[in-house]
ZATIDREN-380906 format. One line per 5 residues: their letters; for each residue z, x, y negated of N, C-alpha, C. Coordinates in steps of 0.2 Angstrom, whole numbers, plus 5000, padded with zeros to 4 digits. Atoms other than C-alpha are relative to their C-alpha. Example, Ala and Ser with C-alpha at 12.3 -4.5 7.8 and 13.67 -1.06 7.14 Angstrom:
<nodes>
as = 5000 5004 5006 5039 5062 5022 5000 5004 4994; 4999 4996 5006 5036 5068 5005 5003 4996 4995
</nodes>
This chain:
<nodes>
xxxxx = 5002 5006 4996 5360 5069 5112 4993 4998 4998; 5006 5002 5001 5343 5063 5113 4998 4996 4997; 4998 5003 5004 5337 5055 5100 5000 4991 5004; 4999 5008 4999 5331 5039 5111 5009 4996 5002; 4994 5003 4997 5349 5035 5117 5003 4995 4993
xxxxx = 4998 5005 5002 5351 5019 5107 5010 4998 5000; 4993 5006 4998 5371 5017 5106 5002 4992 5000; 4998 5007 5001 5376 5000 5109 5006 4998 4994; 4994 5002 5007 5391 5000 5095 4996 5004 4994; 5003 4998 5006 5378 5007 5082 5001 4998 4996
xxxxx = 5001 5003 5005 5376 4993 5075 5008 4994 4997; 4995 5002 5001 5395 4987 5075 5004 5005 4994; 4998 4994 5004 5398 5004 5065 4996 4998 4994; 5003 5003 5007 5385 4997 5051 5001 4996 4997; 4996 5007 5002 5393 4981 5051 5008 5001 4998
xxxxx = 4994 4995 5007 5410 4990 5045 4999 5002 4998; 5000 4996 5007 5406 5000 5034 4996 4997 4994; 5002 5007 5006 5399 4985 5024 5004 4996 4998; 4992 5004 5001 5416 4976 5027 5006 5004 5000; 4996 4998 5001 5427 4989 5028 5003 5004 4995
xxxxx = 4998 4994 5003 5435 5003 5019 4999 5006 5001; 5000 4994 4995 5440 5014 5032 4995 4997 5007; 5003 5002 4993 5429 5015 5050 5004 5006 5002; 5000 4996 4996 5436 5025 5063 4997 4998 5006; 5004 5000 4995 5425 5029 5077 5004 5005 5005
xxxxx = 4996 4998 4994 5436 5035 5093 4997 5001 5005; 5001 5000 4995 5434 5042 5108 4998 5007 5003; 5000 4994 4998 5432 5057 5120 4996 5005 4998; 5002 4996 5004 5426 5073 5113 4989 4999 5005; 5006 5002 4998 5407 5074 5119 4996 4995 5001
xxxxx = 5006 5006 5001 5401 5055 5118 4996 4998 4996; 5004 5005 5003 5391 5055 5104 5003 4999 4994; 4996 5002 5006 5404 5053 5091 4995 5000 4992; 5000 4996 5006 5397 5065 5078 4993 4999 4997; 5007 5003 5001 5377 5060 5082 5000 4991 4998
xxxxx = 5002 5008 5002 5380 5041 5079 5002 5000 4991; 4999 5001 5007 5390 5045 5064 4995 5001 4994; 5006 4999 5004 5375 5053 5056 4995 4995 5001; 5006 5008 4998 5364 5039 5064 5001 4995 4994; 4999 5004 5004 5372 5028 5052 5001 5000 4994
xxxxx = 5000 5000 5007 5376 5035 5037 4994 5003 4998; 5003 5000 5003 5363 5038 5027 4999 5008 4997; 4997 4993 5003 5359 5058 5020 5003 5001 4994; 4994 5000 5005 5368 5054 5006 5007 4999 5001; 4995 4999 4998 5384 5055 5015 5003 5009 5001
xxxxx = 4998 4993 4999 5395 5069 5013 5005 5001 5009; 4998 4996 4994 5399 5078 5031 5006 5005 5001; 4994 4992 4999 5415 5088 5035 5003 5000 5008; 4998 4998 4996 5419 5093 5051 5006 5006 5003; 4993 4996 5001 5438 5098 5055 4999 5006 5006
xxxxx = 5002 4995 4996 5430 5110 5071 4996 5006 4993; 5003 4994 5005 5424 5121 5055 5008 5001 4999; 4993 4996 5002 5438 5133 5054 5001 5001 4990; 5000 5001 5007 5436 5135 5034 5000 4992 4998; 4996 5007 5001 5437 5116 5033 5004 4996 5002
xxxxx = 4993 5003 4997 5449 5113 5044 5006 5006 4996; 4997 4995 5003 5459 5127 5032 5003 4997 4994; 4999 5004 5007 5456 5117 5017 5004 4996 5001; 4999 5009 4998 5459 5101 5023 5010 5002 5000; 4993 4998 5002 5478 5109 5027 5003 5001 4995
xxxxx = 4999 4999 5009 5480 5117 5010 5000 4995 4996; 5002 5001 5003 5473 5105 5002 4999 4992 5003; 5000 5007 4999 5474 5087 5008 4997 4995 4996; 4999 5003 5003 5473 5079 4992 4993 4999 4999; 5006 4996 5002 5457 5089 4986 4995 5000 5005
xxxxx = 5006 4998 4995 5448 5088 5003 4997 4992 5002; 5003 5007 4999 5447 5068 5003 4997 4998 4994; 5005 5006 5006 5439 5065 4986 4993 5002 5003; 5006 5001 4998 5423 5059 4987 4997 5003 4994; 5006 5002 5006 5406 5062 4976 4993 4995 5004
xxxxx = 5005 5005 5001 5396 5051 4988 5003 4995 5002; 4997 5005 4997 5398 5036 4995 5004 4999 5007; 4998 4999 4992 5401 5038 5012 5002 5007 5004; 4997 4995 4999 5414 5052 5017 4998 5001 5008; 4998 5000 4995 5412 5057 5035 5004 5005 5002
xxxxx = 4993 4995 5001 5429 5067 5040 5000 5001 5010; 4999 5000 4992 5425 5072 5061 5007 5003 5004; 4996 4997 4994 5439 5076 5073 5006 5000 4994; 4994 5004 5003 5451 5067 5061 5008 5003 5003; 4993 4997 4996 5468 5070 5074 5000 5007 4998
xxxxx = 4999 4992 5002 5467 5089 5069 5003 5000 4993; 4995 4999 5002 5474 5086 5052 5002 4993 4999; 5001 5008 5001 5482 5068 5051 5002 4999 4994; 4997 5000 5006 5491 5073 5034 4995 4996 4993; 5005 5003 5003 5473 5067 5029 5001 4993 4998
xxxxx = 5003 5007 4999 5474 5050 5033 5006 4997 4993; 4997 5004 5008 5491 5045 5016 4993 5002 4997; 5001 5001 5007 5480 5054 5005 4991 4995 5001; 5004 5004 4999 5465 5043 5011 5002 4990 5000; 4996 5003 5005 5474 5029 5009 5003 4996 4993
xxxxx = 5000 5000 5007 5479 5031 4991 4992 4999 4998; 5005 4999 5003 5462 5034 4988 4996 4991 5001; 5003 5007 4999 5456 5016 4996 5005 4994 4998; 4999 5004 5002 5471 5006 4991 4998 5001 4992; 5004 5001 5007 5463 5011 4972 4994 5000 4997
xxxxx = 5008 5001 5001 5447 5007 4976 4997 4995 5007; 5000 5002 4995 5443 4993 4987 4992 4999 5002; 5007 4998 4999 5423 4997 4989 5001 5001 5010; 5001 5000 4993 5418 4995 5008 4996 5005 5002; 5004 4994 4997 5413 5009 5017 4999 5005 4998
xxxxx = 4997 4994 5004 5422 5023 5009 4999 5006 5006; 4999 4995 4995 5426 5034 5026 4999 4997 5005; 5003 5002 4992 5417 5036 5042 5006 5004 5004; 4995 4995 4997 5432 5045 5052 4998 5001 5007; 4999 4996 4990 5431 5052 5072 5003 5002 5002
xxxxx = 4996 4997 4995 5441 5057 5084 5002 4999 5006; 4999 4999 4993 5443 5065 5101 5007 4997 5003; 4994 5003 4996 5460 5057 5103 5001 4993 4996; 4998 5007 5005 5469 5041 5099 5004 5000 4993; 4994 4997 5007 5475 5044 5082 5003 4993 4997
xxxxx = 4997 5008 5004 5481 5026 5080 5007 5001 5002; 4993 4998 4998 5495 5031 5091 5003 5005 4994; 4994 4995 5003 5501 5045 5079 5002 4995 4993; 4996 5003 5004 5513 5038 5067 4995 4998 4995; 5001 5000 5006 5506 5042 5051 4993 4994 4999
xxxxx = 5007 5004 4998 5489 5033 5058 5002 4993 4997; 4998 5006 5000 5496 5017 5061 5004 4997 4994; 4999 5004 5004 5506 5015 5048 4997 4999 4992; 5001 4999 5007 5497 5021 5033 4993 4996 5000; 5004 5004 5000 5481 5011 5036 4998 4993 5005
xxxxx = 5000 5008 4997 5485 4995 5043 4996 4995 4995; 5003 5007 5006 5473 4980 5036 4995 5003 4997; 5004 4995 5006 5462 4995 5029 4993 5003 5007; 5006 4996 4998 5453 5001 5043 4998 4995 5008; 5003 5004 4994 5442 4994 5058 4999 5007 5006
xxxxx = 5002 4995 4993 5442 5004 5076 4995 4999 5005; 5005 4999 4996 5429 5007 5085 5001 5006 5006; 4998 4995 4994 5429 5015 5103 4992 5000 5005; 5008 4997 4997 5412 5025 5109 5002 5002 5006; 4999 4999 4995 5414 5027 5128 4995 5007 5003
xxxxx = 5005 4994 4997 5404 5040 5138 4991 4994 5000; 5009 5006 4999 5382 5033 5140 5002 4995 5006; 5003 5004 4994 5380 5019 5150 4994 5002 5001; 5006 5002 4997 5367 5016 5161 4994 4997 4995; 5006 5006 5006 5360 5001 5150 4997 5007 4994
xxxxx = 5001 4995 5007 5360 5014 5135 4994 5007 5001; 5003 4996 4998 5353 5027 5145 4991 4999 5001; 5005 5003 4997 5339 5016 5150 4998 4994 4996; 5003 5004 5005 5337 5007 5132 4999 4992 5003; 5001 5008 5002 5341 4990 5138 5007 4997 4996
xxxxx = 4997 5003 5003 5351 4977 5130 5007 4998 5004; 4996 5001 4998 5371 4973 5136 5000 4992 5003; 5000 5007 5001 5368 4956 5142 5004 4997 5009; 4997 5001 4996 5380 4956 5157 5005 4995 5003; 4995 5007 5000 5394 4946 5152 4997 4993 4999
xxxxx = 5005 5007 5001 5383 4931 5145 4998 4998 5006; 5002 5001 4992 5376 4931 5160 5003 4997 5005; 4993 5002 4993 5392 4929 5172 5003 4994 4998; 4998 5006 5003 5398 4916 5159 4996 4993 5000; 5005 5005 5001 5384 4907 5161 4997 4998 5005
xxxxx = 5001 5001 4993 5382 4909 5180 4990 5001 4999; 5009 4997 5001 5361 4917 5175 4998 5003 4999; 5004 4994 4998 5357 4929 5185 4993 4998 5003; 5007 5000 4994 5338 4932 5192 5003 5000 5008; 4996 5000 4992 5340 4929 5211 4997 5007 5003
xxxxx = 5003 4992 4997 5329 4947 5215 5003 5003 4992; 4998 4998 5005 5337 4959 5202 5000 5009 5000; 4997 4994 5001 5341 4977 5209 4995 5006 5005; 5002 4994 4997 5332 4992 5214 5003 5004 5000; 4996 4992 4998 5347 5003 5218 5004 4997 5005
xxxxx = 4995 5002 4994 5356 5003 5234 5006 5004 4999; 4994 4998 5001 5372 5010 5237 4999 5010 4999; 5002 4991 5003 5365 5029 5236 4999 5002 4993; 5002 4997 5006 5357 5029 5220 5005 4996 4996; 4991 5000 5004 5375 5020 5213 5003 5005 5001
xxxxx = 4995 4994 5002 5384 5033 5218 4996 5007 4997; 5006 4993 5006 5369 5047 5211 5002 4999 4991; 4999 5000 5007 5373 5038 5196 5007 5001 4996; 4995 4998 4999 5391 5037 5198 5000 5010 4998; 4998 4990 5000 5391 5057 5201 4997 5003 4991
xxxxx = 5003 4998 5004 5381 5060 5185 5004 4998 4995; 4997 5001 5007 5393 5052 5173 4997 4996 4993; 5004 5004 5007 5389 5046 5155 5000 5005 4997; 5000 4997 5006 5394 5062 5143 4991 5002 5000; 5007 4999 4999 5377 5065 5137 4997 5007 5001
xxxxx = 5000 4995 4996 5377 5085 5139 4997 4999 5007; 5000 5001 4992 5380 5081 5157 4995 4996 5005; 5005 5003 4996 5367 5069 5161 4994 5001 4999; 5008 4997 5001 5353 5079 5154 5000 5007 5006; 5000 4994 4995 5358 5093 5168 4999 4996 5006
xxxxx = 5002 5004 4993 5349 5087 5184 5003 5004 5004; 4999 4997 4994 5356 5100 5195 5008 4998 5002; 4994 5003 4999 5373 5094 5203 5006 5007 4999; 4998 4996 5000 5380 5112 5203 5001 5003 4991; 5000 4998 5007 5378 5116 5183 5004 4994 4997
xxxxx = 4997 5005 5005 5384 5098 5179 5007 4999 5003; 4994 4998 4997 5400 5103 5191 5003 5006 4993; 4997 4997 5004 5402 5117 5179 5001 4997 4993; 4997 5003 5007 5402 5109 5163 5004 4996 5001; 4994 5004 5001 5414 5097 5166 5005 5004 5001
xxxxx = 4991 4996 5000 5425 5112 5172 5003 5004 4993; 5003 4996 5007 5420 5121 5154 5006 4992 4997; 4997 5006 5004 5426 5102 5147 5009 5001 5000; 4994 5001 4998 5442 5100 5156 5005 5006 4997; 4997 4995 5003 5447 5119 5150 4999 4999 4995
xxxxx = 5001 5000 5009 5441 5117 5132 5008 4993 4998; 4995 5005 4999 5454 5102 5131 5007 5001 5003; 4995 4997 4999 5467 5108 5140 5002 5007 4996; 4998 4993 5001 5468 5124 5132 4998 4998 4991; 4999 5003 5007 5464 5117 5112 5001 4993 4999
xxxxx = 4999 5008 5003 5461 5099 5111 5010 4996 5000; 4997 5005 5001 5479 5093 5116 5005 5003 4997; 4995 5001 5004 5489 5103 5105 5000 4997 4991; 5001 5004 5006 5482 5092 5092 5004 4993 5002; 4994 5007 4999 5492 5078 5100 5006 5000 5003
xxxxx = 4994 4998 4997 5506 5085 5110 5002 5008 5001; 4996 4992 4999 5517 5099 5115 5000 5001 5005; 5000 4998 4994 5512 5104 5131 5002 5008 5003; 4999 4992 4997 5521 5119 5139 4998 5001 5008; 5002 4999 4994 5516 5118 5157 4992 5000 5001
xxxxx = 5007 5001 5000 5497 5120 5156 4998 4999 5010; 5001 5003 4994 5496 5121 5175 5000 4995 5003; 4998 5005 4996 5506 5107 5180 4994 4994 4999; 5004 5005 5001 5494 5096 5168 4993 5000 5000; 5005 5003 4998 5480 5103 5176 4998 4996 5008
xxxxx = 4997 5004 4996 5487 5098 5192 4998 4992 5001; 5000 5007 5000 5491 5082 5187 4993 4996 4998; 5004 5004 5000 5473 5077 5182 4996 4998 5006; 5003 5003 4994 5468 5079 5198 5003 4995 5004; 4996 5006 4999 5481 5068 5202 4999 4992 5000
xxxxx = 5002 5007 5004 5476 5054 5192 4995 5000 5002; 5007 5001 4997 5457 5057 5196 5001 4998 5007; 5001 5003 4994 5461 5054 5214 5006 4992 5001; 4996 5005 5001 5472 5040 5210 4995 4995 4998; 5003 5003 5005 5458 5031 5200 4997 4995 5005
xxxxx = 5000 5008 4997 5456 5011 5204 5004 4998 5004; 4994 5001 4996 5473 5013 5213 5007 4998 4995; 4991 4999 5003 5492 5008 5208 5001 5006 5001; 4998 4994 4998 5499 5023 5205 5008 5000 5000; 4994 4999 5000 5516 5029 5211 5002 5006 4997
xxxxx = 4999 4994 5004 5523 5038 5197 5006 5004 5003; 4992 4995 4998 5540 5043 5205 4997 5004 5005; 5001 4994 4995 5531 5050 5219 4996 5007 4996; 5003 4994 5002 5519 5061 5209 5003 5004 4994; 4998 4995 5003 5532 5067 5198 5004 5005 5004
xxxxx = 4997 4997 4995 5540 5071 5213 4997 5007 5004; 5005 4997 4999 5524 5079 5220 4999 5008 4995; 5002 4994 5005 5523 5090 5204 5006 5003 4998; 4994 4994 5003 5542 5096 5201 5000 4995 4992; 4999 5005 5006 5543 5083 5184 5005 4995 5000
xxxxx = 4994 5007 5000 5556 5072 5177 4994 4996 4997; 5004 5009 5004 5550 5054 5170 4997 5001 4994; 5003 5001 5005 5550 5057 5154 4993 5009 4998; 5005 4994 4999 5540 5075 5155 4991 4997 5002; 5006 5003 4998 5527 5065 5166 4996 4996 4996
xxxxx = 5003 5005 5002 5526 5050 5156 4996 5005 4993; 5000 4999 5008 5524 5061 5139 4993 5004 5002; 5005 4996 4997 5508 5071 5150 4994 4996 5002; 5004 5005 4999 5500 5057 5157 4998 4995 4992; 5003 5006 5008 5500 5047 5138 4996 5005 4998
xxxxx = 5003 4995 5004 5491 5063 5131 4995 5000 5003; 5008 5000 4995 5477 5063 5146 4996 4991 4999; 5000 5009 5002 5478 5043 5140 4996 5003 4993; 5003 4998 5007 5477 5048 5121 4994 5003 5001; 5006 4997 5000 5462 5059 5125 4991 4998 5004
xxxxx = 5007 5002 4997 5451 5048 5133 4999 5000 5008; 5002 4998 4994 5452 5055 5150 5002 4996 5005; 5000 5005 4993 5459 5041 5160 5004 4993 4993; 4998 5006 5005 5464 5023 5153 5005 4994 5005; 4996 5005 4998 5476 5009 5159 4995 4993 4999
xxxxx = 5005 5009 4999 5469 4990 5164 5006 4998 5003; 4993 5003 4998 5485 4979 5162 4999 4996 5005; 5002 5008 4994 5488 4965 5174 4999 4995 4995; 5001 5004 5003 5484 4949 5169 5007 4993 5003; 4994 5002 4999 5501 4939 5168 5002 4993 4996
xxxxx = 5000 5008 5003 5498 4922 5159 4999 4994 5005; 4999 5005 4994 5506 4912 5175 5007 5000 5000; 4993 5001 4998 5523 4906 5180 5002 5004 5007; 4999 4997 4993 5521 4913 5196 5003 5006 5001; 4996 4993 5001 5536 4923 5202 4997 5007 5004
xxxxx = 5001 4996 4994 5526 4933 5214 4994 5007 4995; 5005 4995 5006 5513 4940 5199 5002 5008 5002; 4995 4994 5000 5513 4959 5199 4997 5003 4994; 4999 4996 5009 5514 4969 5182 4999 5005 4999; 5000 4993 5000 5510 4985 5186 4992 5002 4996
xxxxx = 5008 5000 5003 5494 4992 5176 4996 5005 5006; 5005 4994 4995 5479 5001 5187 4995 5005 4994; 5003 4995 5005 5473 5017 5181 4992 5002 5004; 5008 5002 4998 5454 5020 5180 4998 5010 4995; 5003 4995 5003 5446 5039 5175 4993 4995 4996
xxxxx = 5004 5001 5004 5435 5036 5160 4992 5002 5001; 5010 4998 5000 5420 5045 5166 4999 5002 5009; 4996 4997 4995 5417 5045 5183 4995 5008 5004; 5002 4993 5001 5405 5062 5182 5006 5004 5000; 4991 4997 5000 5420 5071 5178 5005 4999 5005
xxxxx = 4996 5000 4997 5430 5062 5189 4997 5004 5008; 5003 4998 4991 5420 5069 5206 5000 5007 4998; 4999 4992 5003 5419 5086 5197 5008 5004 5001; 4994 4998 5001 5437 5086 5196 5004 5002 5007; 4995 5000 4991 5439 5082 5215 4998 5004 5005
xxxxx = 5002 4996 4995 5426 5092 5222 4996 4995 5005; 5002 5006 4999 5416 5077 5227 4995 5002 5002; 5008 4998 5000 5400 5080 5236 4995 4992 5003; 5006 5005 4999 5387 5064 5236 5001 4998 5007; 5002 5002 4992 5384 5064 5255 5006 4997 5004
xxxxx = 4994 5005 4996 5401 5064 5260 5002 4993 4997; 4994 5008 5003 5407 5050 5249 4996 4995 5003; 5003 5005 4999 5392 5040 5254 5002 4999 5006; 4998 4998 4994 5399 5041 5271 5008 4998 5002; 4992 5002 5001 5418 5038 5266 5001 4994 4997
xxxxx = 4998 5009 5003 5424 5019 5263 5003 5002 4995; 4997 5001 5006 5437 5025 5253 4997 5001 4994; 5004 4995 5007 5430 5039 5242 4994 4993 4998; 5006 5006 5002 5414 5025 5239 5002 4997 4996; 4995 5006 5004 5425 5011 5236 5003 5001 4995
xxxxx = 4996 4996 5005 5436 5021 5224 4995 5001 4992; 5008 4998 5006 5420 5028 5215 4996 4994 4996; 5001 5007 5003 5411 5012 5213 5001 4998 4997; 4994 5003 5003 5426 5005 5207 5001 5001 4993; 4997 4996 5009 5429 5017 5193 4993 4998 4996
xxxxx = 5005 4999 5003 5411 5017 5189 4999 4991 4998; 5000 5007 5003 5409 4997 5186 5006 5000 4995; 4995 5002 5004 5425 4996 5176 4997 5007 4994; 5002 4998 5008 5418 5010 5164 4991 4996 4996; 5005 5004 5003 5401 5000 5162 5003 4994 4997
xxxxx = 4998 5006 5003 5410 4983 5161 5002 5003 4994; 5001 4996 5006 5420 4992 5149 4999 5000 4995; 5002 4997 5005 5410 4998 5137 4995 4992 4997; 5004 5003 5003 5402 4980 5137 5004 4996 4998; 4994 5007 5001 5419 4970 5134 5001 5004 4992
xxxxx = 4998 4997 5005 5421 4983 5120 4996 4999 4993; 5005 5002 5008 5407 4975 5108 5001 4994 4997; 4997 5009 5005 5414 4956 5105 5010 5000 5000; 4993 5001 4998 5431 4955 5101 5002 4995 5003; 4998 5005 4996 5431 4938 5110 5001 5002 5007
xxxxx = 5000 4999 4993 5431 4948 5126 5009 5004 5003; 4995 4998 5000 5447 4954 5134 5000 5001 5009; 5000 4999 4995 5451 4964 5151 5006 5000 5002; 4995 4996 4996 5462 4965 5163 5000 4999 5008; 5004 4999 4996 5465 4965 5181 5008 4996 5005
xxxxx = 4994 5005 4998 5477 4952 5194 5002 5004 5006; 4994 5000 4992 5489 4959 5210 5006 4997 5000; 4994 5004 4997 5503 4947 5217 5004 5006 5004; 4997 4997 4995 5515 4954 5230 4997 5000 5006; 5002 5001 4992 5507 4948 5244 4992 5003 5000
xxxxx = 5007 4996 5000 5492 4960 5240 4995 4997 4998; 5007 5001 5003 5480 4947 5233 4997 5003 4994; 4999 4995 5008 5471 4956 5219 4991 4998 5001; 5007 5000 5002 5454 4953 5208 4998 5007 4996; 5002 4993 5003 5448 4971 5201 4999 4998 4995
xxxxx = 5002 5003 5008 5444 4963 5185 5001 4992 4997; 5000 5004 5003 5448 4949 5174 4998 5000 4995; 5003 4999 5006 5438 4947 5158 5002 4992 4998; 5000 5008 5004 5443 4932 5146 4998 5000 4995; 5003 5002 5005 5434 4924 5133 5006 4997 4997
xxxxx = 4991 5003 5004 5445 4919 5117 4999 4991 5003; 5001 5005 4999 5439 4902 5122 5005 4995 5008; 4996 5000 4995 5451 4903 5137 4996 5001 5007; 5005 4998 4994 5437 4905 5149 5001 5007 5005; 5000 4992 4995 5439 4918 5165 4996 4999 5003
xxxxx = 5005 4995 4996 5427 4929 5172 5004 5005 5005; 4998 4995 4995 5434 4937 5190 4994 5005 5002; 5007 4997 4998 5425 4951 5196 5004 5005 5005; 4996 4996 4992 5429 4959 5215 4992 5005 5000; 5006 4996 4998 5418 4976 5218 5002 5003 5007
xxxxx = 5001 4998 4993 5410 4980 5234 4995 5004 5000; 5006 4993 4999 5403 4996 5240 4996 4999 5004; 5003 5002 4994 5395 4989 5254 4993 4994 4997; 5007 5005 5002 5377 4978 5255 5004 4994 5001; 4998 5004 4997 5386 4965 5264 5004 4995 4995
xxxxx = 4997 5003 5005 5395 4949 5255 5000 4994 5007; 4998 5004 4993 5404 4936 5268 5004 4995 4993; 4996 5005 5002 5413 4919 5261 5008 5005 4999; 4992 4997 4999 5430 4930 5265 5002 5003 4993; 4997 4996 5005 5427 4941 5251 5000 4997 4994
xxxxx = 4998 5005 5006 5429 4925 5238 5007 4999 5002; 4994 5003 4999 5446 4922 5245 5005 5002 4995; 4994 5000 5003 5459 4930 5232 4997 4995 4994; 5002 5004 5003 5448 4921 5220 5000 4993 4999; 4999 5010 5001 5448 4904 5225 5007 4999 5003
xxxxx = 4992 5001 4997 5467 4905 5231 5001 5000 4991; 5001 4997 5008 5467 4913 5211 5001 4993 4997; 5002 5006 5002 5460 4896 5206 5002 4995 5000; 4999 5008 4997 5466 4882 5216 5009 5001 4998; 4992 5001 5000 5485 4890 5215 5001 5003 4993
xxxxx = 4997 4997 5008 5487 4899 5197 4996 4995 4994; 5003 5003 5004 5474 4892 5187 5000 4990 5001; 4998 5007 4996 5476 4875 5198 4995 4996 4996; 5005 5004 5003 5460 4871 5189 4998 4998 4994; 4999 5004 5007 5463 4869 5172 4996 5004 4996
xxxxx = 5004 4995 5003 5450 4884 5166 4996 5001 5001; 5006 4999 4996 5434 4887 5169 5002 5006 5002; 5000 4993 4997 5431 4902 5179 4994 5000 5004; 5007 4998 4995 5418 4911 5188 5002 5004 5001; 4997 4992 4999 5422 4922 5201 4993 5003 5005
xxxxx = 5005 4994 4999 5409 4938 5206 5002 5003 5003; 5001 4992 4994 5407 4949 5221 4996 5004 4996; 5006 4994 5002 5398 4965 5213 4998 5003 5005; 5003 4997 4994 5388 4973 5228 4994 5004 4999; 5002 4995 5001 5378 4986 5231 4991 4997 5005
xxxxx = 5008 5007 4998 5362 4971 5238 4995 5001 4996; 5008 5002 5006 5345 4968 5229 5003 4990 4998; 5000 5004 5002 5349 4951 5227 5007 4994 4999; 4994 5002 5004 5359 4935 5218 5002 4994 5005; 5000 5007 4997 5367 4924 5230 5010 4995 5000
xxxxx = 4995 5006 5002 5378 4907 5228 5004 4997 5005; 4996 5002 4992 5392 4904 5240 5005 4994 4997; 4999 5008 5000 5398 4887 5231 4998 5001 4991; 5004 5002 5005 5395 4882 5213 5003 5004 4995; 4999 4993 5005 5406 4896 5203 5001 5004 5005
xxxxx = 4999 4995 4998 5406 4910 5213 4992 5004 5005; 5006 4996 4998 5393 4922 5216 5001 5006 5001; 5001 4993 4996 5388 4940 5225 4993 5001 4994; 5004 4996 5007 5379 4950 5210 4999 5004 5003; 4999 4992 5000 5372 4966 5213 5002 5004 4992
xxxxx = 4996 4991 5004 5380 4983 5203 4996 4998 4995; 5004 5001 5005 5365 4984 5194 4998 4996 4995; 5002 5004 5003 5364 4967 5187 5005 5003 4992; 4997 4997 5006 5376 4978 5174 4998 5002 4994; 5004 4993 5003 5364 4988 5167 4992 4995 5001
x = 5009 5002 4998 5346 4978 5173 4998 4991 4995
</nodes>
């Protein structure tokens, strides 16, 4: 990664390991994990890398022996390869309660595996490195949410129309992948990713016998992505029972590669609906996976719509992921009203946020929003609700509710 690429959780990472014990830094293989770890610890940090086949050898035999320290700050990368690690890490921090013992990493959720969760509860802080933004890419500062919560934005703000969103969309965040300018070589690296992954990474978290089916199904989920998805159909689609499905889908989940966005359901309302919407992680990859070419999507409402879609829900994202005050999800009723996003502040504050592929922004497309308002919240919250569009400019169609351009993301 280059050295300019600033992560925005750098400085979250410096801030545990002053207060904590344990840091784990999490998140799909390619983001960065390994260069930020270094960015922050110091060269006096011991390094071990479980992708080293003789330290990943030790680390098995020798569990015990492979966590003690001689400096201060242990870095142990790709942690889920052995988790036997994480008791005797543990032991070692409840007899030593010094902050900023082990920097940990990994390409999957290793809070899900047992031993994870329950051996260092109260001991370790999480941290989740996504693929590059934009902002990061272009060294500016996360200042989006502040912004919407505070209803100030610039009224001129964007030079990118809907073309150069989805240029940007197509290019994704792994950082690899965004230094390759030709759309044909950044097609192939993602095909390189998905096999590497499929074919080692996921027998570090599950037991995959069907490698086919679960290359199949990620092109399932990738064309799924910013939709409910019908799982009885697609297990149908693919010859799977429930539980097979469900146990392939959590493993493409654990690895980063797609993510759930619950509903938001702190309402009496029997009509609420509760189903989560699935969102691919990167949406580079995700158009690699589909076969996706630039011209035609700009072209197709859906594919646009879709892509867009994905592509702001991994920028917001990655900027809800730095205040723990922030929290997402996302509202559908029965009767089809729905906000693509809901961000809350601990302070009980809501941030709605509807994305639009298109330049255009009409009073209409405020409407599940202020039905939202007048009949769930019935006014008892503040809330600001956002059209995101693919416009140059910020305009105010009553007094919370405004038409943002995309870019005000990132600019």
């Amino acid at each position: 990664m280059k050295e300019g690429y600033l992560r925005w959780q750098r400085q979250a990472v410096k801030k545990a390991l002053a207060t904590r014990r344990v840091v784990i830094v999490s998140g799909a293989r390619q983001t960065g994990k390994t260069t930020l770890a270094r960015q922050v610890v110091d060269k006096g940090g011991d390094y071990r890398t479980l992708d080293d086949t003789n330290l990943f050898a030790l680390a098995v035999a020798d569990p015990k022996g492979f966590v003690k320290k001689s400096a201060k700050t242990m870095i142990i990368d790709e942690i889920q390869k052995v988790p036997k690690l994480i008791p005797e890490i543990k032991i070692v921090v409840d007899n030593d309660n010094r902050s900023g013992q082990y920097l940990l990493t990994g390409s999957a959720n290793i809070q899900s595996l047992p031993s994870v969760s329950e051996s260092l509860a109260g001991r370790v802080k999480n941290i989740r490195l996504r693929p590059l933004t934009v902002g990061e890419t272009l060294g500016k500062t996360p200042l989006f949410l502040k912004r919407a919560f505070d209803k100030d934005f610039p009224i001129g703000t964007s030079e990118y129309d809907k073309e150069e969103i989805l240029n940007l969309a197509f290019r994704g965040g792994y950082p690899e992948a965004v230094r390759l300018l030709d759309l044909s070589e950044r097609k192939e690296w993602h095909k390189d990713y998905i096999n590497t992954l499929v074919q080692r990474d996921l027998k570090d978290i599950a037991n995959i016998r069907r490698q086919g089916d679960l290359r199949e199904l990620v092109g399932v989920l990738a064309s799924w992505s910013a939709k409910f998805i019908d799982m009885t159909a697609v297990g149908s689609a693919l010859s799977l029972n429930k539980l097979t499905l469900d146990s392939y889908v959590n493993a493409l989940i654990a690895l980063y590669l797609f993510e759930k966005v619950s509903p938001w359901i702190k309402t009496d309302y029997e009509r609420v609906g509760r189903r989560a919407k699935f969102y691919a992680t990167d949406t580079g990859l995700m158009t690699s996976i589909l076969g996706w070419k630039p011209k035609e999507v700009l072209l197709n409402h859906d594919r646009s719509g879709k892509l867009i879609e994905t592509f702001v829900f991994q920028e917001l994202a990655a900027q809800v992921d730095l205040e723990s005050q922030y929290s997402i999800s996302q509202y559908r009723d029965r009767l089809d009203r729905e906000i693509d996003f809901i961000v809350e502040r601990e302070d009980g504050a809501l941030l709605g946020i509807e994305v639009k592929a298109g330049h255009n922004v009409s009073s209409k497309d405020f409407e599940p929003q202020k039905w939202f308002v007048e009949n769930i919240l019935k006014n008892k919250k503040p809330y600001v609700g956002i059209v995101l569009y693919s416009g140059d400019r910020t305009l105010s169609f009553s007094e919370n509710m405004l038409a943002v351009p995309i870019a005000s993301l990132w600019l």
